[in-house]
N, C-alpha and C positions, 0 to 999 in steps of 0.2 A: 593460134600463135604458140611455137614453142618457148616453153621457158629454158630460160641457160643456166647447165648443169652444172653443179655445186661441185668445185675442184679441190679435193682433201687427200691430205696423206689415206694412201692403200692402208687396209687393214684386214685382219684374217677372212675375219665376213664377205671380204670382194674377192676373195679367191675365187670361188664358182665365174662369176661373172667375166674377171679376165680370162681364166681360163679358156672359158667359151669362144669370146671374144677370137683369141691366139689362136685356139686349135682349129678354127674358120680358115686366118691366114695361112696355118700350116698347111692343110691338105688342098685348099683351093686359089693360092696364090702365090707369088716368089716371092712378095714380101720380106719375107723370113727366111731363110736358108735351112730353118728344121725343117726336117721328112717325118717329124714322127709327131704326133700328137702330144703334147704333155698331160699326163694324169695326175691322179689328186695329190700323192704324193711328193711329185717333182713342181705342181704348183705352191704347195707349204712352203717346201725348199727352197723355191724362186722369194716368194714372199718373204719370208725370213731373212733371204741375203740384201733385199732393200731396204733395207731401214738405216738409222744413221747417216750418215753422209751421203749414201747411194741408195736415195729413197725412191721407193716406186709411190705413183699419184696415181689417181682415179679423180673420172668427171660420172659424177652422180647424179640421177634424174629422178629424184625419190628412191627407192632402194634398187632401182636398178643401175648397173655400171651400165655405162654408153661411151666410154675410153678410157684408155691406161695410158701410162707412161713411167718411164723410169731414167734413173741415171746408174750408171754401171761404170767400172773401173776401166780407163780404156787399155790400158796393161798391166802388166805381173811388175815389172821392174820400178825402183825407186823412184826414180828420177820422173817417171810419167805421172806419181801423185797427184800432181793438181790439175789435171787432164781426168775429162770423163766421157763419158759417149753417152748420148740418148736414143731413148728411142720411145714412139709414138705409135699407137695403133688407137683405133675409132670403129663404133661398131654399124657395120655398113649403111646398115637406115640413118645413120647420122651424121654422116660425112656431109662435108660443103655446107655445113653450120652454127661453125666456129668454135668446134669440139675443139680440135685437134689443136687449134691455135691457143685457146684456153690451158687444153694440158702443157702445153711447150714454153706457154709463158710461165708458166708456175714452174717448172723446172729451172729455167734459167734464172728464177731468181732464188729458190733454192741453191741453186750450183754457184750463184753469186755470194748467196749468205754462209754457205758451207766451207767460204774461199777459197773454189775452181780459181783456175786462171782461163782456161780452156775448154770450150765442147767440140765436140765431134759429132758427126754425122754420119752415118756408111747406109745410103739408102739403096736396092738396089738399081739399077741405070733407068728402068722405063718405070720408074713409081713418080709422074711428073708431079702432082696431088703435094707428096711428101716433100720435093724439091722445090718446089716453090713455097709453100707453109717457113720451110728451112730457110729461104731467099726472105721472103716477107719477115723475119726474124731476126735478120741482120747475118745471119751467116753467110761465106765465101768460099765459092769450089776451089777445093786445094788440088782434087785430078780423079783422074780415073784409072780403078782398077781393071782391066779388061778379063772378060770370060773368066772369074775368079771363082765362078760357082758354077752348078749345075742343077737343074728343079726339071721333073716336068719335061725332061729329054731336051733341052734348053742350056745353052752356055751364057751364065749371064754375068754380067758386068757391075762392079759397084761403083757408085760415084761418093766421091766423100766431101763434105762441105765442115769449115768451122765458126766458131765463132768464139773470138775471146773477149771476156767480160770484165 
């Protein structure tokens, strides 16, 4: 029987572990739109820029990470403040176990208590996994971006879904 991992604010010590986690996505799937791997330096950096308001989460299995998540500014301009975007990754032994849905509740209520008004979604188009996780969560497709990326010699598509809280 698995036990269900203990869902806490990120902290420097999970950097290895997300990292891990991401640079999987990077190189071996579209998930993510990076081509590059992030290294330790650019994972500090990432780390660092979550905290406060736009906190990154981790789902912990004893000391190892088994999912991240975060919330991120969804633009530069004023007016988008109380708007944020999420995003969810799970480490593939662990999917379809109520990781992912654990990290995204803690987020949204975060993003509740931080008073968001708004989340965003930008998953891209064939991550069905993610888009239902997003549906089962109460969020609502607002449309689709077509061919907005490219991975992998692949034109792909984002869908984006929200949810306001």
């Amino acid at each position: 029987m698995l036990v269900e991992p203990l869902v806490r604010l990120a902290c420097a010590e999970d950097g290895e572990g997300i990292r891990s986690i991401y640079n999987v996505e990077v190189t071996e799937s579209t998930v993510t739109f990076d081509l590059v791997p992030r290294s330790h330096e650019e994972q500090r950096a990432w780390l660092a820029a979550h905290s406060g308001a736009h906190p990154a989460v981790v789902a912990a299995d004893g000391d190892d990470v088994v999912g991240f998540g975060s919330l991120s500014p969804y633009k530069d301009r004023p007016a988008y403040a109380t708007t944020v975007e999420d995003s969810v990754y799970v480490l593939r032994d662990r999917r379809g176990q109520g990781v992912g849905r654990a990290l995204l509740d803690e987020l949204l209520r975060l993003a509740t208590s931080h008073g968001f008004h708004a989340v965003i979604a930008r998953i891209v188009g064939d991550h069905d996994a993610s888009i239902a996780l997003h549906h089962a969560c109460g969020f609502e497709l607002v449309g689709t971006e077509r061919e907005v990326g490219r991975k992998f010699g692949r034109w792909l598509d984002v869908i984006e879904l929200q949810r306001l809280l």
